[in-house]
PDB file of N, CA, C and O in Angstrom:
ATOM      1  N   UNK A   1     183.496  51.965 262.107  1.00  0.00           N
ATOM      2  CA  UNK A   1     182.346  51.477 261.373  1.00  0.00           C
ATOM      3  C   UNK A   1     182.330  49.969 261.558  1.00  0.00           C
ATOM      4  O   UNK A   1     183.286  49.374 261.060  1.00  0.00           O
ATOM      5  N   UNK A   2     181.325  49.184 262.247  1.00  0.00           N
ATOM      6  CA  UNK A   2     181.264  48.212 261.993  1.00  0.00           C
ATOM      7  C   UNK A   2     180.037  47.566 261.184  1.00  0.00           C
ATOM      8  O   UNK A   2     178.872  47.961 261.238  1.00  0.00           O
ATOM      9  N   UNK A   3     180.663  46.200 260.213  1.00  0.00           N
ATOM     10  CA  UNK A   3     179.867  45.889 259.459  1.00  0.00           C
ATOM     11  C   UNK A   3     179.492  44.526 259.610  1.00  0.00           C
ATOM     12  O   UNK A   3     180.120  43.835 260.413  1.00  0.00           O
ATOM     13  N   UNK A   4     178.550  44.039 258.946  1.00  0.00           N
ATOM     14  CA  UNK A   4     177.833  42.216 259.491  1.00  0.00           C
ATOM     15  C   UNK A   4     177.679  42.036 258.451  1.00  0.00           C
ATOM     16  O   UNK A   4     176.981  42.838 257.830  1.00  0.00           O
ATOM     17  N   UNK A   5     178.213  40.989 257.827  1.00  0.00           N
ATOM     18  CA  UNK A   5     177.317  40.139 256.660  1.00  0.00           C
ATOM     19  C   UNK A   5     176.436  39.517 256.469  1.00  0.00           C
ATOM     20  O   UNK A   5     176.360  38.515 257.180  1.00  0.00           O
ATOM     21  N   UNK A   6     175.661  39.672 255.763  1.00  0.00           N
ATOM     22  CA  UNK A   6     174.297  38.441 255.673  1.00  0.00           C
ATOM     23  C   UNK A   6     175.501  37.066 255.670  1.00  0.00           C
ATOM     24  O   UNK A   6     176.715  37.117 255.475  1.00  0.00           O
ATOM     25  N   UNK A   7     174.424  35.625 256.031  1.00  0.00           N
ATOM     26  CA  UNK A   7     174.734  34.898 256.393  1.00  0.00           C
ATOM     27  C   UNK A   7     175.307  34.064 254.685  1.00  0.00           C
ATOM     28  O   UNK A   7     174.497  33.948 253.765  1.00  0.00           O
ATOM     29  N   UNK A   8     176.369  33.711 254.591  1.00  0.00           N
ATOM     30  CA  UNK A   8     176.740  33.442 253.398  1.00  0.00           C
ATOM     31  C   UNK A   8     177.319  34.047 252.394  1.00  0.00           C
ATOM     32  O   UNK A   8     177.712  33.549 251.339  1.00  0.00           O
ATOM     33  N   UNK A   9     177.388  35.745 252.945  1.00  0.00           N
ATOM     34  CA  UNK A   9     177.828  36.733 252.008  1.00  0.00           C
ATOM     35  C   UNK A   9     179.360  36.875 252.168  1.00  0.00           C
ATOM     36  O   UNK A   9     180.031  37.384 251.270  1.00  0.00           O
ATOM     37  N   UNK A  10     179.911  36.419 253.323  1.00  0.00           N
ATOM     38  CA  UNK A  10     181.475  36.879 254.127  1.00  0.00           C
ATOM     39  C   UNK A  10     182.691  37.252 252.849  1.00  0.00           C
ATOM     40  O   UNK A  10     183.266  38.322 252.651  1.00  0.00           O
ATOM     41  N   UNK A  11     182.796  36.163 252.227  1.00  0.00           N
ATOM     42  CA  UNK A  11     183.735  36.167 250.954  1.00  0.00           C
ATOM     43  C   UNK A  11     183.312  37.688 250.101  1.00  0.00           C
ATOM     44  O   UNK A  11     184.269  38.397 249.790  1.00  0.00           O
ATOM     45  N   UNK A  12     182.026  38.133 249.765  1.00  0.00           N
ATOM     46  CA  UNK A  12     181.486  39.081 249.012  1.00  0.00           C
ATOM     47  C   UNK A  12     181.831  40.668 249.359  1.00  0.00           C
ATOM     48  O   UNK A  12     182.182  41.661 248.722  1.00  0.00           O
ATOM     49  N   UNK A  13     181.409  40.202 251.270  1.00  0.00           N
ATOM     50  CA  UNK A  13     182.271  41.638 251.852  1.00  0.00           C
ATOM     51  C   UNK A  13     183.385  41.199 251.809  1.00  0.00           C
ATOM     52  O   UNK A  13     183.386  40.478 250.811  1.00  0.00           O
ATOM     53  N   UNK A  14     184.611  41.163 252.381  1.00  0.00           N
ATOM     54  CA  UNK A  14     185.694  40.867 252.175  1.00  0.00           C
ATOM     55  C   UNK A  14     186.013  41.172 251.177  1.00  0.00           C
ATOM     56  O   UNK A  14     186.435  42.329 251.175  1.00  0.00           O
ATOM     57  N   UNK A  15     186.039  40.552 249.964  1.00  0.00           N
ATOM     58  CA  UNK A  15     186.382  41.128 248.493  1.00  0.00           C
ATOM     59  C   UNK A  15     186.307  42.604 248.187  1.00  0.00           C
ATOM     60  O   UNK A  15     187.173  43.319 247.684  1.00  0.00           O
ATOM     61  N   UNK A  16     185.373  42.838 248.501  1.00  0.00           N
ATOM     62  CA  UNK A  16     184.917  44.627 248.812  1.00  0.00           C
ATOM     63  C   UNK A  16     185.628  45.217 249.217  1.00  0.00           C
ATOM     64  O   UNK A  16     186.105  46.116 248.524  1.00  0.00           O
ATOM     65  N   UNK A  17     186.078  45.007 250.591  1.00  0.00           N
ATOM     66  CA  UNK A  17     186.969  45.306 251.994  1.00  0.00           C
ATOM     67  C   UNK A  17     188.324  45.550 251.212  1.00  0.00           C
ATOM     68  O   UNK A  17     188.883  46.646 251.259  1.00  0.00           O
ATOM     69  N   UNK A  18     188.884  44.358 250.407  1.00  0.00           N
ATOM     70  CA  UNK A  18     190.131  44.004 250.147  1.00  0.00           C
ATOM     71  C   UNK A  18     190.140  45.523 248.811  1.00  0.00           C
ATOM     72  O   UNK A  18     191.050  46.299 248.517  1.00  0.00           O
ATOM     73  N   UNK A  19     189.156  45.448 248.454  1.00  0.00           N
ATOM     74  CA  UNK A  19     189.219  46.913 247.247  1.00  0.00           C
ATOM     75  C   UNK A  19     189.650  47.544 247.439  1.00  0.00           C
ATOM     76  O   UNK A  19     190.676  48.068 247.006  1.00  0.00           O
ATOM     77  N   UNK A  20     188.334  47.901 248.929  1.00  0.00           N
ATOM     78  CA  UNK A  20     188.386  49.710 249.077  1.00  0.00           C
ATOM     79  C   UNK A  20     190.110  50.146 249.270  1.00  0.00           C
ATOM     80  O   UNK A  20     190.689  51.117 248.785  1.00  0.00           O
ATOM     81  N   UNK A  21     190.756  48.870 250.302  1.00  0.00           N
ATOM     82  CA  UNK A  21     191.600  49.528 251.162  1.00  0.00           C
ATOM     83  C   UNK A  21     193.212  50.106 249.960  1.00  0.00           C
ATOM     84  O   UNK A  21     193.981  50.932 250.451  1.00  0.00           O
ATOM     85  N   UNK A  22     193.409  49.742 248.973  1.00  0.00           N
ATOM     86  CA  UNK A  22     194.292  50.612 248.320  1.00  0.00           C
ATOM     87  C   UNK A  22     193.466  52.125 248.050  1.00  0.00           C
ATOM     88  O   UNK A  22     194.149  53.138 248.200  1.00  0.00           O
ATOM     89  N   UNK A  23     192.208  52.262 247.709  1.00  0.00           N
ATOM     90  CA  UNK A  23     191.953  53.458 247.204  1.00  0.00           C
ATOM     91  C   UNK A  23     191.633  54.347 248.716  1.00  0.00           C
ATOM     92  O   UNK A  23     192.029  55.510 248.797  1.00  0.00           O
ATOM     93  N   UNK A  24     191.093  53.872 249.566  1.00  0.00           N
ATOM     94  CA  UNK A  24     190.868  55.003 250.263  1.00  0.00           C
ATOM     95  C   UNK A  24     192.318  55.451 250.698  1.00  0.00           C
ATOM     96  O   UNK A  24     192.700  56.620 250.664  1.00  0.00           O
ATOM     97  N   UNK A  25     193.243  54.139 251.202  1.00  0.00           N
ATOM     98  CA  UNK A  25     194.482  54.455 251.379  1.00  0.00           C
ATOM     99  C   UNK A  25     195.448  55.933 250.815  1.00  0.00           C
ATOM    100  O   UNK A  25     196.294  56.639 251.364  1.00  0.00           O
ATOM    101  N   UNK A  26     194.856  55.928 249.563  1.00  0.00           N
ATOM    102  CA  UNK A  26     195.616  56.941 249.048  1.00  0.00           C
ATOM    103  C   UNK A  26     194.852  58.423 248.613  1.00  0.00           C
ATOM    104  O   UNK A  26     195.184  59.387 247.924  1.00  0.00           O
ATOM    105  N   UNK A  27     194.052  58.173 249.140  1.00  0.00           N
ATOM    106  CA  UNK A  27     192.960  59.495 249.611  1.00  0.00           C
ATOM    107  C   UNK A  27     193.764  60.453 250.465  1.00  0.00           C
ATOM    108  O   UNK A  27     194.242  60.298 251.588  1.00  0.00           O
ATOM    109  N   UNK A  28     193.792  61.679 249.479  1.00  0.00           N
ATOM    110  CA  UNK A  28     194.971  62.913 250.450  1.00  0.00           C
ATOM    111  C   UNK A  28     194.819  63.109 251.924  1.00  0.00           C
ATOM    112  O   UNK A  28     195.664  63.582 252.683  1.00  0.00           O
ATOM    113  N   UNK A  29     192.962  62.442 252.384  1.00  0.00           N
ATOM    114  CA  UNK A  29     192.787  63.200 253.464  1.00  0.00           C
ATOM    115  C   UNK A  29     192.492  62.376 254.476  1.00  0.00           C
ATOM    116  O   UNK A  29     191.996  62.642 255.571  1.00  0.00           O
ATOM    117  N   UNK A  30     193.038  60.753 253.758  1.00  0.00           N
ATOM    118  CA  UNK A  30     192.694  59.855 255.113  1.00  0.00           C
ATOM    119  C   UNK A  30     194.413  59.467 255.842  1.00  0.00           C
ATOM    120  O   UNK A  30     195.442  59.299 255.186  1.00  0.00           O
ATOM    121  N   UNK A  31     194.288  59.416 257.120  1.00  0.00           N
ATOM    122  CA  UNK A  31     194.924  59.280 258.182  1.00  0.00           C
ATOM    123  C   UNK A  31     195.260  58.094 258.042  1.00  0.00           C
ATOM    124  O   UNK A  31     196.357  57.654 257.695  1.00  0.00           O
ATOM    125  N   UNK A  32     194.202  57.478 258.342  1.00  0.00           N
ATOM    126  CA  UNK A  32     194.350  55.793 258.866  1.00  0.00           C
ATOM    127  C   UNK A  32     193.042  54.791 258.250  1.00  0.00           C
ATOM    128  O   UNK A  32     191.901  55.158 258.528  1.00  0.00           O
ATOM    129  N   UNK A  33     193.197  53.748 257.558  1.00  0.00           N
ATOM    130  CA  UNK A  33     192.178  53.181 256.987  1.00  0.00           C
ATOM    131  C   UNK A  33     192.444  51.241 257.577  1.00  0.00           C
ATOM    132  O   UNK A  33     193.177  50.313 257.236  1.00  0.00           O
ATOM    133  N   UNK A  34     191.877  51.358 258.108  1.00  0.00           N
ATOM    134  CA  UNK A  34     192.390  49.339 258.554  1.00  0.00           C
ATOM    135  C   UNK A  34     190.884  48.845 258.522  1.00  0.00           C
ATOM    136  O   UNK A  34     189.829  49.438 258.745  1.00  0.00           O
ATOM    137  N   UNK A  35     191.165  47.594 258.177  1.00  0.00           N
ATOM    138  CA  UNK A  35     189.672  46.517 258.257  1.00  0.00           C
ATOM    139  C   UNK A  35     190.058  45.211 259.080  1.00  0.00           C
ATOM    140  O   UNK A  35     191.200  44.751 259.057  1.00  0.00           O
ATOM    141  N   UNK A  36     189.336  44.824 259.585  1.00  0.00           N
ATOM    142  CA  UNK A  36     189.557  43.996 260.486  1.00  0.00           C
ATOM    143  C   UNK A  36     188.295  43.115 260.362  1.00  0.00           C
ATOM    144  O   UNK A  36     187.211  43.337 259.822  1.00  0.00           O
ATOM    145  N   UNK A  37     188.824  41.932 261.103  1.00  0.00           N
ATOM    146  CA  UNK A  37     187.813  40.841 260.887  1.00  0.00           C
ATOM    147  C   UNK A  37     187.706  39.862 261.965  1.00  0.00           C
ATOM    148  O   UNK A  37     188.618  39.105 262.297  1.00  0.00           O
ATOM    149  N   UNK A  38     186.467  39.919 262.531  1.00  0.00           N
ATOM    150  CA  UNK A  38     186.316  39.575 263.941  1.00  0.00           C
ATOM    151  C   UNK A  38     187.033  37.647 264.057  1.00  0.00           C
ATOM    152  O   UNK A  38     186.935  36.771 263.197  1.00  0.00           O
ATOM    153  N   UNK A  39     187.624  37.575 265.276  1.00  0.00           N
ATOM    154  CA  UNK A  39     188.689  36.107 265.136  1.00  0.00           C
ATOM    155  C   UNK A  39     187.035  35.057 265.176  1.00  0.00           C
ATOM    156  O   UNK A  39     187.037  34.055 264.462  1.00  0.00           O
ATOM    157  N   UNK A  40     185.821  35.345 265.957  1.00  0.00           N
ATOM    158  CA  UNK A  40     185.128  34.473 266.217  1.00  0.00           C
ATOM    159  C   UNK A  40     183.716  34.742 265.854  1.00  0.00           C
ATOM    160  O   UNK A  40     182.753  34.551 266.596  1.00  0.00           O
ATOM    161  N   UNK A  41     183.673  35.327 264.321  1.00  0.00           N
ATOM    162  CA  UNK A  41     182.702  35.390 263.666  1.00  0.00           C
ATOM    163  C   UNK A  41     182.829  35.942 262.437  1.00  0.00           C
ATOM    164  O   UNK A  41     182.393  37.087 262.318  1.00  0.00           O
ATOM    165  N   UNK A  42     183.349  35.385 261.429  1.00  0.00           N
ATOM    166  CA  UNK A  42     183.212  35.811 260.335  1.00  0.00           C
ATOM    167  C   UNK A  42     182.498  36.712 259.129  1.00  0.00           C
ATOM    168  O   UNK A  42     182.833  37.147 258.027  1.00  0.00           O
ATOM    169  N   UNK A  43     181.435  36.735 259.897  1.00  0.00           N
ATOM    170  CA  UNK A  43     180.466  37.682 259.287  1.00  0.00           C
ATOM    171  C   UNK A  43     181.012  39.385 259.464  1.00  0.00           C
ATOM    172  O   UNK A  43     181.026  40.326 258.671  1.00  0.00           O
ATOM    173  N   UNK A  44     181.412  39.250 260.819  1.00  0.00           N
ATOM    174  CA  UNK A  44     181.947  40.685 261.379  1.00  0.00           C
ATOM    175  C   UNK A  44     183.291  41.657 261.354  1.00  0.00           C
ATOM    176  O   UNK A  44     184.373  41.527 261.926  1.00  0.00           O
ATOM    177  N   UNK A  45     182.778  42.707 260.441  1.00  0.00           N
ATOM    178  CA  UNK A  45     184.174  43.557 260.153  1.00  0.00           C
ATOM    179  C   UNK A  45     183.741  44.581 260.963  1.00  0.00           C
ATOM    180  O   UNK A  45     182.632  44.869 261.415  1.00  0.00           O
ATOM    181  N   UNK A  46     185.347  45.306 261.100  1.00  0.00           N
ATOM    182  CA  UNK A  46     185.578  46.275 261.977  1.00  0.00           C
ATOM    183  C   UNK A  46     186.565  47.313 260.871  1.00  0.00           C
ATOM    184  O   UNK A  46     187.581  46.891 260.319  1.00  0.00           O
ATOM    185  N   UNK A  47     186.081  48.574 260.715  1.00  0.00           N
ATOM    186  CA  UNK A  47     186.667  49.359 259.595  1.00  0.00           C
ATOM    187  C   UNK A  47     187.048  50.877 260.886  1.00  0.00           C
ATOM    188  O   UNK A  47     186.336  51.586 261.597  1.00  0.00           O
ATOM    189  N   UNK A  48     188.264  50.796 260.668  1.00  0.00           N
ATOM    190  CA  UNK A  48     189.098  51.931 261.591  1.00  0.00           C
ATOM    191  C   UNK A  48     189.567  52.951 260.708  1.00  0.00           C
ATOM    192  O   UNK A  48     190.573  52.848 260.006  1.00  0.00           O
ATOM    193  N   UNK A  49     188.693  54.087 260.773  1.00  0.00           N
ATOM    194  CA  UNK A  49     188.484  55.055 260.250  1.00  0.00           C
ATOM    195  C   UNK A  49     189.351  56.564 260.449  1.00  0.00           C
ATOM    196  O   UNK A  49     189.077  57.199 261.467  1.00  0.00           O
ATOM    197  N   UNK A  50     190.241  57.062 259.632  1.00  0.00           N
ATOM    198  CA  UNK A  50     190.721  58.854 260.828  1.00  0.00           C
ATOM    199  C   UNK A  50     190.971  59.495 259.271  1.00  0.00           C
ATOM    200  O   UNK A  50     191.670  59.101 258.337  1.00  0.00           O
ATOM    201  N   UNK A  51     190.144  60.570 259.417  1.00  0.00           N
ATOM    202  CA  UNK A  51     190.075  61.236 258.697  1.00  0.00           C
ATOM    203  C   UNK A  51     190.958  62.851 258.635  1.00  0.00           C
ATOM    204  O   UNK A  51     190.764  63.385 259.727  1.00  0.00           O
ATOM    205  N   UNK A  52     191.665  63.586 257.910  1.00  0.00           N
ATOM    206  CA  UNK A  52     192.187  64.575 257.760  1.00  0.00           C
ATOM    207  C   UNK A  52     190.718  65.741 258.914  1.00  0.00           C
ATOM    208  O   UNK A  52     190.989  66.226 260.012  1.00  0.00           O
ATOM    209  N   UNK A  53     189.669  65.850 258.381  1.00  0.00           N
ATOM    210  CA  UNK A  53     188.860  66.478 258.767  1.00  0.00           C
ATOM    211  C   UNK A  53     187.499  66.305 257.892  1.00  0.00           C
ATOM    212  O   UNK A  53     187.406  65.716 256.815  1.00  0.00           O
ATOM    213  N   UNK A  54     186.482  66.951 258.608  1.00  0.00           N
ATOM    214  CA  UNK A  54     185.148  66.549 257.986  1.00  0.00           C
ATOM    215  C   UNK A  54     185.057  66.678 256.266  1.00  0.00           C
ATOM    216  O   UNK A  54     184.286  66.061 255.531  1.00  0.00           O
ATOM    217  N   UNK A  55     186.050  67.634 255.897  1.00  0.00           N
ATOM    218  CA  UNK A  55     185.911  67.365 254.285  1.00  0.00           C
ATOM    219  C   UNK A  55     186.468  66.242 253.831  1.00  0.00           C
ATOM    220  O   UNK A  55     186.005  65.585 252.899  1.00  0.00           O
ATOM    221  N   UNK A  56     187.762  65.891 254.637  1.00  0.00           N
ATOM    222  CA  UNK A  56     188.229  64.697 253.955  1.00  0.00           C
ATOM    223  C   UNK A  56     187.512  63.470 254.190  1.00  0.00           C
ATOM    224  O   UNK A  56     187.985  62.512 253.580  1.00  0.00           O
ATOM    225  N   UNK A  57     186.230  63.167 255.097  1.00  0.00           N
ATOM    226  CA  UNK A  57     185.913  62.507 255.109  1.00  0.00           C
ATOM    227  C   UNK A  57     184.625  62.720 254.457  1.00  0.00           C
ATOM    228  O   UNK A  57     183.936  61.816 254.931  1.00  0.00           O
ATOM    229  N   UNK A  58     183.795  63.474 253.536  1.00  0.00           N
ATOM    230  CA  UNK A  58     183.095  63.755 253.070  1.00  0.00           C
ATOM    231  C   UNK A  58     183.597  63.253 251.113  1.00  0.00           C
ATOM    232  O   UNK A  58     182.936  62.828 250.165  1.00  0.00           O
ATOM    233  N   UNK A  59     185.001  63.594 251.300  1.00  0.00           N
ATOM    234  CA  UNK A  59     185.388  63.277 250.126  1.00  0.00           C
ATOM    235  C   UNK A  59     185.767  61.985 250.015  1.00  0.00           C
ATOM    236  O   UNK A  59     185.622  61.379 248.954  1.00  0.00           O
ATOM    237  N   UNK A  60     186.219  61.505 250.948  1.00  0.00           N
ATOM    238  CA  UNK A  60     185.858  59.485 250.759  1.00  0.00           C
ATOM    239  C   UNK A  60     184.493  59.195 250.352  1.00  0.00           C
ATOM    240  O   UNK A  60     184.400  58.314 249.498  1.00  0.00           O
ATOM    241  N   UNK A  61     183.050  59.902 250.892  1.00  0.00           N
ATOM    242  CA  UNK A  61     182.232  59.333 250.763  1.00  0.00           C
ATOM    243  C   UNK A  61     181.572  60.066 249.466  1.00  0.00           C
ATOM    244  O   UNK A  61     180.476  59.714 249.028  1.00  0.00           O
ATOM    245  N   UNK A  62     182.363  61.151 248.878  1.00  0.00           N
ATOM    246  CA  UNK A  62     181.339  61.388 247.086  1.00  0.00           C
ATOM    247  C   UNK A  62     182.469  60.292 246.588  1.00  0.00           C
ATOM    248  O   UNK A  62     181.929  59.684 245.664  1.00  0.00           O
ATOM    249  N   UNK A  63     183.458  59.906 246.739  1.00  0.00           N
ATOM    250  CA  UNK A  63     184.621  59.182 246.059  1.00  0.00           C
ATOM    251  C   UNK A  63     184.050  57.751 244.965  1.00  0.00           C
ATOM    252  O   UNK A  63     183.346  56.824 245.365  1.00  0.00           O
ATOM    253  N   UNK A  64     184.535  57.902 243.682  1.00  0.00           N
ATOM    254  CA  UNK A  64     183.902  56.800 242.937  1.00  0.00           C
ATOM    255  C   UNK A  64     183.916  55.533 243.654  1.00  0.00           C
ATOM    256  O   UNK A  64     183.013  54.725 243.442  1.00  0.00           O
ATOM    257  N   UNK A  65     185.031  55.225 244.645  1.00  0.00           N
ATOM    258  CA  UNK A  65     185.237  53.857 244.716  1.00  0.00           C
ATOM    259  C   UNK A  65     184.784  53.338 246.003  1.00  0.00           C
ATOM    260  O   UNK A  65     184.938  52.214 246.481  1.00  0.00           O
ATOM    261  N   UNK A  66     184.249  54.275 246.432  1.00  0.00           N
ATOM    262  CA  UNK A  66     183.030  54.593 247.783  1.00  0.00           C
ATOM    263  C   UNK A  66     181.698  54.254 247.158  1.00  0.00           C
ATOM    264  O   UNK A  66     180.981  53.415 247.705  1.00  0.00           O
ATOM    265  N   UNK A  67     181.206  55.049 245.690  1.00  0.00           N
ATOM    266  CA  UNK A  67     179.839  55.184 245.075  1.00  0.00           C
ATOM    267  C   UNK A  67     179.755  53.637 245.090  1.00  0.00           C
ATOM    268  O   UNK A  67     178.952  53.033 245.801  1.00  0.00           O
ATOM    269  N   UNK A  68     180.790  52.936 244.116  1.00  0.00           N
ATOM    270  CA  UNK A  68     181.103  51.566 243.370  1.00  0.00           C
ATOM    271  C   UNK A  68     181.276  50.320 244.155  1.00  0.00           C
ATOM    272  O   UNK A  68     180.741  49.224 243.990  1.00  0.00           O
ATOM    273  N   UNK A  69     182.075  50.687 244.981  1.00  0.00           N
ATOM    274  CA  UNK A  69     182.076  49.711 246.447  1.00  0.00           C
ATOM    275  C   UNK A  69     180.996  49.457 247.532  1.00  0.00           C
ATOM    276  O   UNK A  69     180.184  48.556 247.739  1.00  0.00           O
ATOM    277  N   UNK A  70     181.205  50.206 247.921  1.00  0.00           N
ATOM    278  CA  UNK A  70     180.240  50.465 249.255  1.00  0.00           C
ATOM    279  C   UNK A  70     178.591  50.615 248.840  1.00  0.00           C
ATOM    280  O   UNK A  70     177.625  49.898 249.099  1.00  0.00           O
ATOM    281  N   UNK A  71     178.701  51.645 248.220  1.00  0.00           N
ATOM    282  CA  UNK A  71     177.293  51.713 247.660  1.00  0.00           C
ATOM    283  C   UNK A  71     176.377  51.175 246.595  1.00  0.00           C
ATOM    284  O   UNK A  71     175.146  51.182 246.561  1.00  0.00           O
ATOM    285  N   UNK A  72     177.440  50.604 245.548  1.00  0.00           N
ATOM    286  CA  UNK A  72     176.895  50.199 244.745  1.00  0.00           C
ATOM    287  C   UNK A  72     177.047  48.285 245.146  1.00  0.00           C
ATOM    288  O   UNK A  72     176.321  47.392 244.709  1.00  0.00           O
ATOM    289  N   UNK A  73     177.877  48.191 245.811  1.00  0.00           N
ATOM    290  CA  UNK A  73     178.028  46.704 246.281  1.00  0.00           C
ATOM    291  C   UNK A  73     177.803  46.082 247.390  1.00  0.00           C
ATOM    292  O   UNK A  73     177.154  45.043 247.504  1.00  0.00           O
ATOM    293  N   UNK A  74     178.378  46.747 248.325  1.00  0.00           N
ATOM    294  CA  UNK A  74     178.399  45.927 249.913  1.00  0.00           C
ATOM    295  C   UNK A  74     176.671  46.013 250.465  1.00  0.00           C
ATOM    296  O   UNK A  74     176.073  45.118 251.063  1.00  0.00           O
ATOM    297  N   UNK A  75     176.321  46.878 250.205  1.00  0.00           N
ATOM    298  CA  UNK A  75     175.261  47.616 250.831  1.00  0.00           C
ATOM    299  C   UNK A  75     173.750  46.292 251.125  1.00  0.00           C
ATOM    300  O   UNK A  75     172.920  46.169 252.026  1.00  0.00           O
ATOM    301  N   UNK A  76     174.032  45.521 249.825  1.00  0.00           N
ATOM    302  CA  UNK A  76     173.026  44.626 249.376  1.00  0.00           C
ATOM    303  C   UNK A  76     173.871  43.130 250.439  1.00  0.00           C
ATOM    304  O   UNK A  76     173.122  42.159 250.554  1.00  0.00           O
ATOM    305  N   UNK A  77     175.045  43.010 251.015  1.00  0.00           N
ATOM    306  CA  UNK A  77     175.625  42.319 251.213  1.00  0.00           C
ATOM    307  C   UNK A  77     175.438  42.094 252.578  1.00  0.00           C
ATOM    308  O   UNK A  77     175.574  40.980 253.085  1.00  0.00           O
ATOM    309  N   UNK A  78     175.055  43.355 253.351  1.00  0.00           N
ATOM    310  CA  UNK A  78     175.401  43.367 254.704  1.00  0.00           C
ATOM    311  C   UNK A  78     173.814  43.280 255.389  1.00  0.00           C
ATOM    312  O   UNK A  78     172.804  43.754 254.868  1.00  0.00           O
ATOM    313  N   UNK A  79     173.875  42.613 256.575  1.00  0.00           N
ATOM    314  CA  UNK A  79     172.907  42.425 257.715  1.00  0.00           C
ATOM    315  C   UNK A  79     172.912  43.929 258.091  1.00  0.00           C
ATOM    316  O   UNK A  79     171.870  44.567 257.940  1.00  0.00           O
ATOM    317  N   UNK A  80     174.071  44.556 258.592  1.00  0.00           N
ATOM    318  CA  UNK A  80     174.149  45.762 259.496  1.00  0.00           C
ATOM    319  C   UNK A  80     175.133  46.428 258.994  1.00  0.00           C
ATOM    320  O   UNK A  80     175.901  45.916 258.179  1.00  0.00           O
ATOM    321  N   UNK A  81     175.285  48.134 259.575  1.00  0.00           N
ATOM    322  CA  UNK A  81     176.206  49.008 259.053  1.00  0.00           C
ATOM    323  C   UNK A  81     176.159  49.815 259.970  1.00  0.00           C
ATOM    324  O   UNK A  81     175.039  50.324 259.909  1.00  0.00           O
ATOM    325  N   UNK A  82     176.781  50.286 260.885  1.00  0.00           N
ATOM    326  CA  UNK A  82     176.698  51.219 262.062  1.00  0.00           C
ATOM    327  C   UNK A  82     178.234  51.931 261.933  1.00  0.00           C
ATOM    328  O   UNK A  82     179.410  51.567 261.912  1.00  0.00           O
ATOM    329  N   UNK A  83     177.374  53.307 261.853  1.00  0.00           N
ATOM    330  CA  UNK A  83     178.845  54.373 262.340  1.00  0.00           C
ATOM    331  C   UNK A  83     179.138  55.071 263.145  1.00  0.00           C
ATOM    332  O   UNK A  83     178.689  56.217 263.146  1.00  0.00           O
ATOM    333  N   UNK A  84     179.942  54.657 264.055  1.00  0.00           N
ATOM    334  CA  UNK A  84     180.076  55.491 265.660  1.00  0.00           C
ATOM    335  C   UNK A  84     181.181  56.867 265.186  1.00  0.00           C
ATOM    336  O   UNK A  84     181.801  56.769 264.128  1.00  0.00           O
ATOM    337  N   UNK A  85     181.296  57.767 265.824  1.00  0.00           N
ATOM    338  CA  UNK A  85     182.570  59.026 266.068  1.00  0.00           C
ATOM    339  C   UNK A  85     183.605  58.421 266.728  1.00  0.00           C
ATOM    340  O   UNK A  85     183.792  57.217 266.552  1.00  0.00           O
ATOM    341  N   UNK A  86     183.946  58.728 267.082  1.00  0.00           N
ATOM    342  CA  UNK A  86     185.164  59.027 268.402  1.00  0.00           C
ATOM    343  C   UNK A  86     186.141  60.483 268.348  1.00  0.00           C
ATOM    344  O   UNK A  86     186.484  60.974 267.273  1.00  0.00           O
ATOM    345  N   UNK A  87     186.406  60.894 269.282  1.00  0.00           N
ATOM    346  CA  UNK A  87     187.470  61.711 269.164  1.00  0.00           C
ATOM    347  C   UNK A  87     188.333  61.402 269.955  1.00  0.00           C
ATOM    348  O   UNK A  87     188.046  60.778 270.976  1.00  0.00           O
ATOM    349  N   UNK A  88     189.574  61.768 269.664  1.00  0.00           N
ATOM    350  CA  UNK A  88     190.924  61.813 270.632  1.00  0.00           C
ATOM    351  C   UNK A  88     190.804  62.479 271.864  1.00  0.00           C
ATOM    352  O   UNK A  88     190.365  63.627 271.934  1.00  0.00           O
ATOM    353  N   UNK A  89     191.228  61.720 272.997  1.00  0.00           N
ATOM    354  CA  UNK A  89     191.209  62.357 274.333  1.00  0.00           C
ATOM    355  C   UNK A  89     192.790  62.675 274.410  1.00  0.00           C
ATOM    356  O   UNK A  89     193.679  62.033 273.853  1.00  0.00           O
ATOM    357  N   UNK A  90     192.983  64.191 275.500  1.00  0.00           N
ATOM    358  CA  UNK A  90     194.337  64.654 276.163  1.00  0.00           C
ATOM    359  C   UNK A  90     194.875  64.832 274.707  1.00  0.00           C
ATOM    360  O   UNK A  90     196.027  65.223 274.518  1.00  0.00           O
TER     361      UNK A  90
END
């Protein structure tokens, strides 16, 4: 998932960012949760996503601190929000 901040917002996501990552962390069905933050633009996060399977990633997203975070906060914060797949090759 990568995310963009409106221009001036960076600190606002971030703070967000810095939330989510204990709670999704301990979500039965997430794998791997990292945020990242681009070295030569601040506006730009990079959220590395692996989910148990489509429920567990369904259950991050009814998750209060998904509703409260993400939805109820970042959402107003960000320029952009794009979510790519990937799957594991071999």
């Amino acid at each position: 998932m990568a995310w963009i901040a409106r221009l001036g917002e960076e600190a606002g996501v971030e703070r967000i960012l810095q939330a989510m990552i204990p709670h999704t962390r301990a979500e039965p069905g997430c794998i791997r949760y990292d945020v990242l933050r681009a070295t030569d633009d601040p506006r730009r996060f990079l959220l590395v996503e692996v989910y148990k399977d489509d429920a567990a990633l369904q259950a991050h997203a009814d998750s209060d601190h998904f509703k409260r975070y993400v939805l109820g906060e970042a959402l107003a914060l960000l320029e952009s929000r794009e979510r790519v797949s990937y799957e594991p090759l071999g």
